[in-house]
C-alpha positions, 0 to 999 in steps of 0.5 A: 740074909735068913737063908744065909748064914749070916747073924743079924742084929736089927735096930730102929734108930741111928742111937739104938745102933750105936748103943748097940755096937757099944755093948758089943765085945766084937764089932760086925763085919759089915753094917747095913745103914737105911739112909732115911733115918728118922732121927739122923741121916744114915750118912750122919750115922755113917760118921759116927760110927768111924768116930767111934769104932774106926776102921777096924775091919767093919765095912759100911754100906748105904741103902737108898732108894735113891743113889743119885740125890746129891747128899750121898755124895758125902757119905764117901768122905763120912766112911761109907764103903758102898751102896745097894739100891732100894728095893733090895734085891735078894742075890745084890744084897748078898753079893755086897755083903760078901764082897764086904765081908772079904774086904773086912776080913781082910783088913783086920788080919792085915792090922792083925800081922802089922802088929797093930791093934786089930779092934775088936774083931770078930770070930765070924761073920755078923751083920748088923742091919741099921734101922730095918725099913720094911724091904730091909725087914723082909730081907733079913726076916726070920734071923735072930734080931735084936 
């Protein structure tokens, strides 16, 4: 993502990245879950963001080194938007991101011209990447992190 012009926010841990999104006055467009967190799956985490922040334009995807273990199953029904298979290959992650980044906007304008609260939406395109393992570290390596 550093070539792209994509903001990135990295955080450590499934906690750190719900603190983080709490202190934010915009929510990004799309989030970047590692799906072996240390302290909660990221399916887990996947939960609790739609928990707290909804659907509000934000799209979730999963990364995995293995996409057919049967827990990902759950992340569908938990909020989950897609997956991107590890390890990460530049020109997927960035086609993901955009396609989410489409869909994401899309949806905040149509809740925008519905009338109903679009959340806290953002003015451009952010990405936040929860935690950073080291291919996922190397991806967006050279952006301002948090």
């Amino acid at each position: 993502l550093a070539p792209s012009a994509y903001k990135v926010w990295a955080v450590d841990s499934g906690e750190e990245a719900l603190r983080c999104l709490r202190e934010r006055e915009v929510l990004p467009h799309v989030v970047l879950v590692e799906q072996a967190l240390p302290s909660m799956s990221g399916t887990a985490l996947c939960s609790r963001l739609r928990a707290e922040h909804g659907w509000a334009g934000m799209s979730v995807l999963l990364c995995a080194a293995d996409l057919s273990h049967p827990s990902l199953c759950l992340s569908f029904p938990a909020g989950c938007n897609g997956f991107i298979p590890k390890p990460l290959v530049r020109m997927e992650l960035l086609a993901h991101v955009q396609m989410q980044m489409h869909a994401a906007e899309a949806t905040r304008k149509a809740m925008q011209e519905g009338g109903r609260a679009a959340g806290r939406a953002s003015p451009g395109g952010v990405v936040t990447s929860v935690p950073l393992s080291e291919n996922l570290a190397k991806a967006v390596k050279g952006r301002e992190l948090l």
